[in-house]
PyMOL Python script that loads the backbone (N, CA, C, O; Angstrom):
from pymol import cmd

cmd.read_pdbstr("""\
ATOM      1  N   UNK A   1     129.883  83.015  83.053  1.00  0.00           N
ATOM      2  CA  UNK A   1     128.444  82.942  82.940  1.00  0.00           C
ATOM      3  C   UNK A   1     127.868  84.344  83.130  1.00  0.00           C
ATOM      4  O   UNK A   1     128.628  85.064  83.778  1.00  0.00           O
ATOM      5  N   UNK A   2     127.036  84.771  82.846  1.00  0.00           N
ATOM      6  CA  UNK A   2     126.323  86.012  82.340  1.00  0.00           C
ATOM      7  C   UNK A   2     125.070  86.386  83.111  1.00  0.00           C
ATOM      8  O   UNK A   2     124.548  87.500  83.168  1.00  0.00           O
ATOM      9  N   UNK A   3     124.697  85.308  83.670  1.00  0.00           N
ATOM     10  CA  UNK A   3     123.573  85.076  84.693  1.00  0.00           C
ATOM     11  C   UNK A   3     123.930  84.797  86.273  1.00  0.00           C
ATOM     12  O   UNK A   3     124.529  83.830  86.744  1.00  0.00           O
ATOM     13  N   UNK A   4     123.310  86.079  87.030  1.00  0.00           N
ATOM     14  CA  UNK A   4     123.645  85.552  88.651  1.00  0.00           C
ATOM     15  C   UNK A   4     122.757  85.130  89.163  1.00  0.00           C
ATOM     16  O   UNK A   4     121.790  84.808  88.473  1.00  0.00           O
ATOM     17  N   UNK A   5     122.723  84.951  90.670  1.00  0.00           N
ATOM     18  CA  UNK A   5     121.359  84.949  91.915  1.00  0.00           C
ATOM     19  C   UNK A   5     121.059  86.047  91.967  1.00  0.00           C
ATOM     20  O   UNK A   5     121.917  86.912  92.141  1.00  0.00           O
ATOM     21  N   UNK A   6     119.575  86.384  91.815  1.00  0.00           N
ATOM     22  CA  UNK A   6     119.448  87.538  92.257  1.00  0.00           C
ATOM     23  C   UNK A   6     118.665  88.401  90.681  1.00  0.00           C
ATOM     24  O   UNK A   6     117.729  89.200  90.638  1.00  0.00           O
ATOM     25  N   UNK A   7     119.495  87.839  89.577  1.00  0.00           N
ATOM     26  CA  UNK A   7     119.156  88.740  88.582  1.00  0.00           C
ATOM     27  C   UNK A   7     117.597  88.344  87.630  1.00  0.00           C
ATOM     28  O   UNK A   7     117.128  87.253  87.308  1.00  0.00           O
ATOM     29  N   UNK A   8     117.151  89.626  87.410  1.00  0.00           N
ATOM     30  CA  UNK A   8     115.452  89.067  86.574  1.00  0.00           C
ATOM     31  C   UNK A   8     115.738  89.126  85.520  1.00  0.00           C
ATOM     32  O   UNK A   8     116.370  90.049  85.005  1.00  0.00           O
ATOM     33  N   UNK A   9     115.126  87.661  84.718  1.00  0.00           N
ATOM     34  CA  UNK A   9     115.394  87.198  83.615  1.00  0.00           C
ATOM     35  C   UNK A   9     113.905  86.913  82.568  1.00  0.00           C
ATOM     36  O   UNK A   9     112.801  86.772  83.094  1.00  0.00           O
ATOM     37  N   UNK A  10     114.080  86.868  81.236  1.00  0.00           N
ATOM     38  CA  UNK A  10     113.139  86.339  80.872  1.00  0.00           C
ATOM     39  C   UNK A  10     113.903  84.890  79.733  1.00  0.00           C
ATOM     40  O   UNK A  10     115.003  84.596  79.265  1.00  0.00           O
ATOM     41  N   UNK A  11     112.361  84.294  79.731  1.00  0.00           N
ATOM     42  CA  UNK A  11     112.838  83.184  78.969  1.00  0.00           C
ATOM     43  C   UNK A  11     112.821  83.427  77.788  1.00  0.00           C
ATOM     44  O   UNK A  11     112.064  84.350  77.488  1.00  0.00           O
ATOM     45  N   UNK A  12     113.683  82.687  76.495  1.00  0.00           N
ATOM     46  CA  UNK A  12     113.554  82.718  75.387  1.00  0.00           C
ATOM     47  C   UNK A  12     112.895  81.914  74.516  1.00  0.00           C
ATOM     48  O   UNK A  12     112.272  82.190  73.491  1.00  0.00           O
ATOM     49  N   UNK A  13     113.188  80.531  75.244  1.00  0.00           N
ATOM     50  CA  UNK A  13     112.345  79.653  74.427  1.00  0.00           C
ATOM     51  C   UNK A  13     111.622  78.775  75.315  1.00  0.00           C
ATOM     52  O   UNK A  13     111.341  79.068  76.477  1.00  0.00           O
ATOM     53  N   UNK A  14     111.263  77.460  74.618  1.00  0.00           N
ATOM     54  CA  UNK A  14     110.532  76.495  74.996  1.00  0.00           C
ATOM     55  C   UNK A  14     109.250  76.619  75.551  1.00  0.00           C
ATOM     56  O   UNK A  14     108.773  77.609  74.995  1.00  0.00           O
ATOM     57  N   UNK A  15     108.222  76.052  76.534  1.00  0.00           N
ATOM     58  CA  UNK A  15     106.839  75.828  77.286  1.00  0.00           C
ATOM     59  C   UNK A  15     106.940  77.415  77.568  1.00  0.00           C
ATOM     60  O   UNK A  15     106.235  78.133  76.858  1.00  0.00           O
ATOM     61  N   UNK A  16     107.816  78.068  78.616  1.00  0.00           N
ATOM     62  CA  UNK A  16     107.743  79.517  79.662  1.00  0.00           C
ATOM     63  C   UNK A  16     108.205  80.460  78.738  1.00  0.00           C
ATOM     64  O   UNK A  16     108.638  81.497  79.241  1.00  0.00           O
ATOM     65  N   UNK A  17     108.233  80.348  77.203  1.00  0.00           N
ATOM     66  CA  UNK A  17     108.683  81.480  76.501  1.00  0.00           C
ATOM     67  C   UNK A  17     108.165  82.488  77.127  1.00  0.00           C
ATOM     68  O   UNK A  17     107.064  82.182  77.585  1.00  0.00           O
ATOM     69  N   UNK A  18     108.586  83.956  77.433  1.00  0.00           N
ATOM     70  CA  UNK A  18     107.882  85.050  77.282  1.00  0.00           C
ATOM     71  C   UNK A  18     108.043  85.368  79.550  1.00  0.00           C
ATOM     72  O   UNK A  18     108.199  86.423  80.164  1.00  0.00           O
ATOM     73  N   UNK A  19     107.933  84.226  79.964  1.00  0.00           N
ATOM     74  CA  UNK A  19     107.751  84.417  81.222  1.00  0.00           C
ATOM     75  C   UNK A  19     108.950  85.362  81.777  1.00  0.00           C
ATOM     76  O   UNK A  19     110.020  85.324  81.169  1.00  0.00           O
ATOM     77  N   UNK A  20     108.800  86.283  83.008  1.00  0.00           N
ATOM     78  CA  UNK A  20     110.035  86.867  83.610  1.00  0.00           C
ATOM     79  C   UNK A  20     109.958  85.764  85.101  1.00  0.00           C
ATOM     80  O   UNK A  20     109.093  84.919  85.329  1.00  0.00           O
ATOM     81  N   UNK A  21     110.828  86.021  85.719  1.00  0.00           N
ATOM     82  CA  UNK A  21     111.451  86.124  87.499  1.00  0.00           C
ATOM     83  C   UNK A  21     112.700  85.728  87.491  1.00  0.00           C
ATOM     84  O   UNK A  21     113.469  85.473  86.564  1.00  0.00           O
ATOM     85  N   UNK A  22     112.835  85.703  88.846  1.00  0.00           N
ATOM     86  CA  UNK A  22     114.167  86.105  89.611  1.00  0.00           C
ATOM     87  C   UNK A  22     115.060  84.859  89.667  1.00  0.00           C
ATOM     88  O   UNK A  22     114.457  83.786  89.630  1.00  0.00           O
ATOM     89  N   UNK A  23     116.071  84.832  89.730  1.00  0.00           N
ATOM     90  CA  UNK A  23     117.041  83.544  89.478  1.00  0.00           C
ATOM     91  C   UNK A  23     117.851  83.475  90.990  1.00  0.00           C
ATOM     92  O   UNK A  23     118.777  84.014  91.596  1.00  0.00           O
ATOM     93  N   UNK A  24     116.663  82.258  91.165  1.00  0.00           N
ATOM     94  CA  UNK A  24     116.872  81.610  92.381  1.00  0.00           C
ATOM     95  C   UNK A  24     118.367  81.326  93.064  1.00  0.00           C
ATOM     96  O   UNK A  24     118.980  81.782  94.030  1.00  0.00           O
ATOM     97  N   UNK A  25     118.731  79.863  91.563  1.00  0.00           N
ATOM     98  CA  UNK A  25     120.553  79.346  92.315  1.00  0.00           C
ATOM     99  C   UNK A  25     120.994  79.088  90.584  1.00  0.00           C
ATOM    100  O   UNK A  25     120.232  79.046  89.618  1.00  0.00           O
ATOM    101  N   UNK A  26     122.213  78.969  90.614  1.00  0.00           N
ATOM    102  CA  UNK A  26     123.087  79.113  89.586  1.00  0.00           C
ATOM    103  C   UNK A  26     123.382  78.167  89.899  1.00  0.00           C
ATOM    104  O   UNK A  26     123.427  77.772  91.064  1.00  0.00           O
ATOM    105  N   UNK A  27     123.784  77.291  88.466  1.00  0.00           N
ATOM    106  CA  UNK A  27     125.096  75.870  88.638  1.00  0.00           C
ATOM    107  C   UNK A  27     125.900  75.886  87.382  1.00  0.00           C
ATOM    108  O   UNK A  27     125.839  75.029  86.500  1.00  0.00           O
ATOM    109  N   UNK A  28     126.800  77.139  87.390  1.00  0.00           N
ATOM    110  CA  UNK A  28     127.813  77.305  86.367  1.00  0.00           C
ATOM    111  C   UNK A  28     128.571  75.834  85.752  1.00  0.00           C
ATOM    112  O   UNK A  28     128.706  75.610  84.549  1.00  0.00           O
ATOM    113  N   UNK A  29     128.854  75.252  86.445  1.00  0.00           N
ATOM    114  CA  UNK A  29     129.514  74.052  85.724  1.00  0.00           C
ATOM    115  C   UNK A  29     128.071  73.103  84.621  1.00  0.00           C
ATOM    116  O   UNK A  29     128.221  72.375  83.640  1.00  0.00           O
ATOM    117  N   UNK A  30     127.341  73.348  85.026  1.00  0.00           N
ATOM    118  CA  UNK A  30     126.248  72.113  84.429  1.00  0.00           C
ATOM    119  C   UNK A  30     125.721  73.153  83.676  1.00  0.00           C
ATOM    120  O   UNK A  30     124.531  72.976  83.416  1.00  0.00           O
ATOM    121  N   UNK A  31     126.315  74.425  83.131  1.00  0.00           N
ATOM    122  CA  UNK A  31     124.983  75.829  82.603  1.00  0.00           C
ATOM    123  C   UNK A  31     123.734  75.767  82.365  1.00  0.00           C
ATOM    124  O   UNK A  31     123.135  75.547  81.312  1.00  0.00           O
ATOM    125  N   UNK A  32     123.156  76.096  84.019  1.00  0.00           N
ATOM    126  CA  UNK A  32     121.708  75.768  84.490  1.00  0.00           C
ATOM    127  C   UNK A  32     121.575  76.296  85.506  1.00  0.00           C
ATOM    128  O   UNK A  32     122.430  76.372  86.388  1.00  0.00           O
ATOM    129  N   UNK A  33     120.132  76.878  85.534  1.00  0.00           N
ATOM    130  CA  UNK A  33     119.828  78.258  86.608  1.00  0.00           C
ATOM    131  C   UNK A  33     118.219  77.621  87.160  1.00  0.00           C
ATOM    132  O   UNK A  33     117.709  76.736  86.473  1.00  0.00           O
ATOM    133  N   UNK A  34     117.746  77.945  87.968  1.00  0.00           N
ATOM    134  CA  UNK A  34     116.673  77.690  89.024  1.00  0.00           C
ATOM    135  C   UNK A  34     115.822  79.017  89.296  1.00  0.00           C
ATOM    136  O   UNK A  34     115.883  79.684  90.330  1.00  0.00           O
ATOM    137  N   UNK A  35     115.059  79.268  88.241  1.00  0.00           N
ATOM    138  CA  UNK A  35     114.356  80.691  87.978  1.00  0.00           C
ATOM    139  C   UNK A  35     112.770  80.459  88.496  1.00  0.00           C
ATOM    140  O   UNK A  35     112.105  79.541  88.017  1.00  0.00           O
ATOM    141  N   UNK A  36     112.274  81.280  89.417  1.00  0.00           N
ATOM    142  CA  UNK A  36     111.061  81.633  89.869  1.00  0.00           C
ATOM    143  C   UNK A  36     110.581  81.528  89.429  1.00  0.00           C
ATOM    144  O   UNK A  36     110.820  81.844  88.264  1.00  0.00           O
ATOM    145  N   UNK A  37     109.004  80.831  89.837  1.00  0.00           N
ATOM    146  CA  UNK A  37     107.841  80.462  88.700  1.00  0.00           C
ATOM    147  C   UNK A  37     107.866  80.276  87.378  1.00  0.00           C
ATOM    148  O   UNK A  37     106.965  80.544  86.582  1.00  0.00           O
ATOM    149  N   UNK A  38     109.426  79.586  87.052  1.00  0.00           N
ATOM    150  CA  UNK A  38     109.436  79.202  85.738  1.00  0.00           C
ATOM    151  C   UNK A  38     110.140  77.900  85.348  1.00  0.00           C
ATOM    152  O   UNK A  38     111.367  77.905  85.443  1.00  0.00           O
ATOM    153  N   UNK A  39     109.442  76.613  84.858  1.00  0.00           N
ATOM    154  CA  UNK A  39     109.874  75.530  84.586  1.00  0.00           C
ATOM    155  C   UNK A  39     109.105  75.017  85.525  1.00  0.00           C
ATOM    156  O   UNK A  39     109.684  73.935  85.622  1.00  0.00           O
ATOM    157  N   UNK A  40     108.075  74.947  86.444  1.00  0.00           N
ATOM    158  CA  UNK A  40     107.551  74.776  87.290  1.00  0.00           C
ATOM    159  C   UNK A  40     106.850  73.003  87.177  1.00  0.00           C
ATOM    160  O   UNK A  40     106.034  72.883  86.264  1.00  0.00           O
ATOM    161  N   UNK A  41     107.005  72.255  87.661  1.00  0.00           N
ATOM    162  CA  UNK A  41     106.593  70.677  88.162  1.00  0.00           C
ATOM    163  C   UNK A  41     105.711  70.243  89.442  1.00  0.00           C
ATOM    164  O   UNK A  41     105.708  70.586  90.624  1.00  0.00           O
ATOM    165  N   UNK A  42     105.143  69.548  88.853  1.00  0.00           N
ATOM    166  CA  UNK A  42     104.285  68.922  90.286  1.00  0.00           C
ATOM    167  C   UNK A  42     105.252  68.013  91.057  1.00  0.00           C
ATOM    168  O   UNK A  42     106.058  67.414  90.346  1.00  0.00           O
ATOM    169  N   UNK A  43     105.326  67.787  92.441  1.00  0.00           N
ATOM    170  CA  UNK A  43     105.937  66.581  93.068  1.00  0.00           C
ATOM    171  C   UNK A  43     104.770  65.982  93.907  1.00  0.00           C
ATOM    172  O   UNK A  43     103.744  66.534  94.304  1.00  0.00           O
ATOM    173  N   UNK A  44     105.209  64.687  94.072  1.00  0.00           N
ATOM    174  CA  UNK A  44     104.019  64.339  94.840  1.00  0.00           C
ATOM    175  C   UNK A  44     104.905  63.638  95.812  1.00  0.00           C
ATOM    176  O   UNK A  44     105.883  62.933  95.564  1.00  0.00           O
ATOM    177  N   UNK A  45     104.316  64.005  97.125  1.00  0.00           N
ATOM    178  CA  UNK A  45     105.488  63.855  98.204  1.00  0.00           C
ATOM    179  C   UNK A  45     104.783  62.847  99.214  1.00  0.00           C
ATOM    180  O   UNK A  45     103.892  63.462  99.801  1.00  0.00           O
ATOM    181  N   UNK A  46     104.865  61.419  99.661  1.00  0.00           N
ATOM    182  CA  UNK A  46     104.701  60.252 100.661  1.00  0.00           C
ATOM    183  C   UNK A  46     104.186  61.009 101.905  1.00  0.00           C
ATOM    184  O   UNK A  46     104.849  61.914 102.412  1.00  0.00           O
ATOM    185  N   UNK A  47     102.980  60.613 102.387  1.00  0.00           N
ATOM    186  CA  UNK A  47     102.850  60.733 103.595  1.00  0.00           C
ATOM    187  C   UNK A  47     104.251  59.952 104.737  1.00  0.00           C
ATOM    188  O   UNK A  47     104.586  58.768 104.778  1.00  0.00           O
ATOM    189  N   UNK A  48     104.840  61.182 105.578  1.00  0.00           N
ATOM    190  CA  UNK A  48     105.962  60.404 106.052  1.00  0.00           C
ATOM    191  C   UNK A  48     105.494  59.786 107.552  1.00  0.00           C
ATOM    192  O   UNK A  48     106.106  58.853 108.073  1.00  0.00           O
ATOM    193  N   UNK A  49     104.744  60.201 107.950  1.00  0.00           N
ATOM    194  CA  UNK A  49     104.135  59.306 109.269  1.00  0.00           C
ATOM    195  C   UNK A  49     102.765  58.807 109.273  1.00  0.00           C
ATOM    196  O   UNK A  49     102.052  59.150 108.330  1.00  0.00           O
ATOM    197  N   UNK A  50     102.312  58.099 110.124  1.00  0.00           N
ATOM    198  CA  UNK A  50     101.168  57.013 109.869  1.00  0.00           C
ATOM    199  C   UNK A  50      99.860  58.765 110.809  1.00  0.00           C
ATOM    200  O   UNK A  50      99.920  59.460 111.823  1.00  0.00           O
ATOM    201  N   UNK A  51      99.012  58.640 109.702  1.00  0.00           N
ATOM    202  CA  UNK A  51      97.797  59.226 109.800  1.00  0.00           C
ATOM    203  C   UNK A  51      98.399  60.980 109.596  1.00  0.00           C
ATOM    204  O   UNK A  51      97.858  61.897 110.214  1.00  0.00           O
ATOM    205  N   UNK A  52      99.195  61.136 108.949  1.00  0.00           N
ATOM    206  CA  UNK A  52      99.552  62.144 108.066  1.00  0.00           C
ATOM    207  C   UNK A  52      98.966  61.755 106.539  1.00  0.00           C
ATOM    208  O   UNK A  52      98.817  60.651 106.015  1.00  0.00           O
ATOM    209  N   UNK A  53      98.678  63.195 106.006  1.00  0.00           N
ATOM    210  CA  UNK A  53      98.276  62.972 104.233  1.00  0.00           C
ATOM    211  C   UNK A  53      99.472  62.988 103.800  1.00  0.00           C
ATOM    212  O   UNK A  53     100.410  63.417 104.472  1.00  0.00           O
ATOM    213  N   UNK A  54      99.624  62.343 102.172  1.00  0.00           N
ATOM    214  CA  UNK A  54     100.720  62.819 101.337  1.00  0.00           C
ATOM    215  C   UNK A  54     100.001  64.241 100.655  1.00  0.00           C
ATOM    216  O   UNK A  54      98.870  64.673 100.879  1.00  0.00           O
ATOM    217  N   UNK A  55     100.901  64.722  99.885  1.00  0.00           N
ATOM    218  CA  UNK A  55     100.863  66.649  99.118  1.00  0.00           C
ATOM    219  C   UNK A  55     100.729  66.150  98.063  1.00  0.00           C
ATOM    220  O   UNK A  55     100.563  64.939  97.919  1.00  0.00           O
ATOM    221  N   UNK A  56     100.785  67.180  96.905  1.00  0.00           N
ATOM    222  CA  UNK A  56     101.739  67.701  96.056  1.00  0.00           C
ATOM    223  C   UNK A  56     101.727  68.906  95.978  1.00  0.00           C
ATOM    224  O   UNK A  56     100.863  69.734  96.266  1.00  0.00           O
ATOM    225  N   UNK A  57     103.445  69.049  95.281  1.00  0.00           N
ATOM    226  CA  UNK A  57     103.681  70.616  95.893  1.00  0.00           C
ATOM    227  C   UNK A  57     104.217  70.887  94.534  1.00  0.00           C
ATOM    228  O   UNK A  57     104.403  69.957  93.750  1.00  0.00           O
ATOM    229  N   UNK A  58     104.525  72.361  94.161  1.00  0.00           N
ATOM    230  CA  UNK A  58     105.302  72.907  92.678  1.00  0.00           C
ATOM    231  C   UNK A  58     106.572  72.647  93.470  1.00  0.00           C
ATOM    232  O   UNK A  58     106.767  72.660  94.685  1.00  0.00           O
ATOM    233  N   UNK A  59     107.524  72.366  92.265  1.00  0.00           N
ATOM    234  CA  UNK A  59     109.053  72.965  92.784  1.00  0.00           C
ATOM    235  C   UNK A  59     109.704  73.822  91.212  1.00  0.00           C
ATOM    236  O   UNK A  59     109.224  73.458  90.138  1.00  0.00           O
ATOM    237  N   UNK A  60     110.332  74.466  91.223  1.00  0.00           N
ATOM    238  CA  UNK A  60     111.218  75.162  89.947  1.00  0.00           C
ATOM    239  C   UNK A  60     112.064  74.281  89.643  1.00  0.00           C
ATOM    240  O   UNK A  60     112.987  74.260  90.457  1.00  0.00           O
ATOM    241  N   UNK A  61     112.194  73.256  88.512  1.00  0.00           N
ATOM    242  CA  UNK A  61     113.294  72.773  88.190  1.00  0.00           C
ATOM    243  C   UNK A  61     114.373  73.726  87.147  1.00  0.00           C
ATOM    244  O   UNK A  61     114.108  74.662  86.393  1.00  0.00           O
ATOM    245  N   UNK A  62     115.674  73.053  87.466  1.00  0.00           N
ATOM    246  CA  UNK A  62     116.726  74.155  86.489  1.00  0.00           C
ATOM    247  C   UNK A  62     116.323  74.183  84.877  1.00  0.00           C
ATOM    248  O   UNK A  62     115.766  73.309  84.213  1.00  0.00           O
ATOM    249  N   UNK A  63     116.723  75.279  84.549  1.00  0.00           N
ATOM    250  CA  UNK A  63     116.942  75.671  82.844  1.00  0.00           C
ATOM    251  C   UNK A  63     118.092  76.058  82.165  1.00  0.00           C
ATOM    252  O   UNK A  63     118.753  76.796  82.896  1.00  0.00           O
ATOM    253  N   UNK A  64     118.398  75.954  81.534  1.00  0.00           N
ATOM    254  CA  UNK A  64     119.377  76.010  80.971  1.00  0.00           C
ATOM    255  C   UNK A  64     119.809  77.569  80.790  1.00  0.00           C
ATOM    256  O   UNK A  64     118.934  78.432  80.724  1.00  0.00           O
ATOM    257  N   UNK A  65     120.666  77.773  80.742  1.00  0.00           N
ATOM    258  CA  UNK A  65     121.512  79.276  81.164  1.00  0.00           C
ATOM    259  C   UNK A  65     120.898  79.951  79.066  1.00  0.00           C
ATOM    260  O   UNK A  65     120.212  80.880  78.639  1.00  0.00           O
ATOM    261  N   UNK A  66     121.550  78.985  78.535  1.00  0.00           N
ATOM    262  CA  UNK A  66     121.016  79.549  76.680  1.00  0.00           C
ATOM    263  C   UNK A  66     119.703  80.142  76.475  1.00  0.00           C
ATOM    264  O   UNK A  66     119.441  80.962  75.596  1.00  0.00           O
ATOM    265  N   UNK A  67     118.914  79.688  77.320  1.00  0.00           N
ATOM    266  CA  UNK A  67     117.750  80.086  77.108  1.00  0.00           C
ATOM    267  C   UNK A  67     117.147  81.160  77.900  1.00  0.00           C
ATOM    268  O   UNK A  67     115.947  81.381  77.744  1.00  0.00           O
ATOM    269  N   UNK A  68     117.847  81.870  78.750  1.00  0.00           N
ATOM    270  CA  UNK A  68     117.564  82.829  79.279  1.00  0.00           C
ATOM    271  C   UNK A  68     118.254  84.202  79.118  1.00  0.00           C
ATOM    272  O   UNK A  68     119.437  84.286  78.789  1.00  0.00           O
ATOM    273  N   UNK A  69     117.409  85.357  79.380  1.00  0.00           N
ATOM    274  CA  UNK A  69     118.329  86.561  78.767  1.00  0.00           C
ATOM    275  C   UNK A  69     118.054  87.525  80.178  1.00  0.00           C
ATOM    276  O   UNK A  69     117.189  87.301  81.024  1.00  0.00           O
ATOM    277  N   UNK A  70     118.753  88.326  80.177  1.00  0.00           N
ATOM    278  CA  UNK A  70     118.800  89.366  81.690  1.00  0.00           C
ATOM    279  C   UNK A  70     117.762  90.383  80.750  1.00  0.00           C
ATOM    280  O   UNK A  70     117.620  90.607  79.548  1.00  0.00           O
ATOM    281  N   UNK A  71     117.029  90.935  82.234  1.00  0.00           N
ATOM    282  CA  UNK A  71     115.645  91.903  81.363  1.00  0.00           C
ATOM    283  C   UNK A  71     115.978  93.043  82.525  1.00  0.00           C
ATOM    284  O   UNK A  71     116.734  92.917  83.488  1.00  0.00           O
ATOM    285  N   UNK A  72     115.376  93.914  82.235  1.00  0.00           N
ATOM    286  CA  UNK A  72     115.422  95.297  82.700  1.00  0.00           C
ATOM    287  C   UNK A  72     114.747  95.237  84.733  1.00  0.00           C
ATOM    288  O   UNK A  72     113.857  94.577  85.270  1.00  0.00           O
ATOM    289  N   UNK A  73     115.564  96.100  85.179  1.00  0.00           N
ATOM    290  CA  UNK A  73     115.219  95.648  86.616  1.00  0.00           C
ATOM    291  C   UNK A  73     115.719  95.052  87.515  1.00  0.00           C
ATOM    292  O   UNK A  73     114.939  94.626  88.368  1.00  0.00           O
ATOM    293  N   UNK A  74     117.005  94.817  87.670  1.00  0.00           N
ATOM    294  CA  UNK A  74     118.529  93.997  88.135  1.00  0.00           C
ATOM    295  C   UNK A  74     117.932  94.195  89.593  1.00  0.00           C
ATOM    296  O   UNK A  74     117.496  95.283  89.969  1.00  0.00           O
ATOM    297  N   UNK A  75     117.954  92.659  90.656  1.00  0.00           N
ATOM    298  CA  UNK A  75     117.924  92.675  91.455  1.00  0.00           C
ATOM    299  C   UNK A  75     116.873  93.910  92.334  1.00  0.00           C
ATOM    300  O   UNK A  75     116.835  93.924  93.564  1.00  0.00           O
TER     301      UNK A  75
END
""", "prot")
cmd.dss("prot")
cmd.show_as("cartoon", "prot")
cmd.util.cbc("prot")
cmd.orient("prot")
């Protein structure tokens, strides 16, 4: 794989074309990476005790390793 932790990437295709950041976690077997402010989702998370609010929060879901390219600025 061609992509580490650590390294700044930009996207190639899809919704975040064009976007850069930093590549969070790698999962070489599934070729899919967890890149900073990119692929970004709402969760909406249960209030877990009584007279607590529930959230929602962003999380980065993975992207696919094809669609990303290493950009100038390593770590």
């Amino acid at each position: 794989m061609h992509i580490k932790k650590g390294d700044m990437v930009t996207v190639l295709s899809g919704d975040d074309k064009g976007k850069k950041g930093k590549v969070a976690k790698v999962m070489p077997k599934r070729g899919l990476a967890v890149v900073e402010g990119v692929n970004m989702k709402k969760k909406h998370r249960r209030a877990n005790r009584e007279g607590k609010r529930g959230q929602v929060i962003d999380i980065a879901l993975p992207i696919r390793v094809s669609k990303l390219a290493i950009s100038g600025g390593n770590k």
